[in-house]
Phi, psi and omega in degrees: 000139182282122182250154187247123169270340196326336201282332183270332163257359144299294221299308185308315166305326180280319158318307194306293161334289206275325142341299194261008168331114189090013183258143183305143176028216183331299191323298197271004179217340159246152191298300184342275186316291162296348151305272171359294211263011198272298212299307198297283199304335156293324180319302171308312190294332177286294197319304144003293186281326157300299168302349184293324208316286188338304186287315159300350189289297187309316183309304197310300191294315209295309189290334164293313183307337160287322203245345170269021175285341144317318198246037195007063160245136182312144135343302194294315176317311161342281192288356177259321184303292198285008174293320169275350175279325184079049137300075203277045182265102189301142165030275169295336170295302171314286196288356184272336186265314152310312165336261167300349186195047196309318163302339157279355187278311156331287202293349187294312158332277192319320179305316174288352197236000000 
């Protein structure tokens, strides 16, 4: 008996296509080339998801060293002080309390220094 494949390297082709949906020329229309550019862009998108943590990291600290600038104190410093106080507030937590609450923010200083 004759098997036909075609019905399974359309379907598998069209996954691939609607994956590069919105990519420029070839790239959104021949299969080669949008493999090519599927692969590539899950590459970019993992690699991504690592650089976002780094970057929100960096955002947190930029934004305490702003706002601990009234109290013409450092980051670093900032930061050995609540370690030795045994202040267990992370980062992020910290600069979401600058933000939004500048007066606990105030008193966490005071506390610290």
């Amino acid at each position: 008996m004759r098997v036909k494949r075609g019905v399974t390297s359309h379907a598998r082709h069209k996954r691939l296509l609607d994956k590069a949906k919105g990519y420029r020329g070839g790239r959104s229309k021949l299969v080669k080339e949008a493999k090519q550019a599927v692969i590539h862009a899950g590459a970019e998108a993992y690699r991504g998801r690592k650089e976002k943590k780094r970057q929100r990291r960096s955002l947190w600290i930029v934004r305490i060293n702003a706002a601990l600038k009234p109290y013409d104190i450092s980051y670093s410093q900032f930061i050995g002080k609540l370690k030795t106080s045994k202040i267990e507030l992370d980062r992020k937590v910290l600069s979401e309390i600058a933000i939004v609450d500048p007066k606990s923010f105030e008193a966490i200083v005071k506390k610290v220094i």
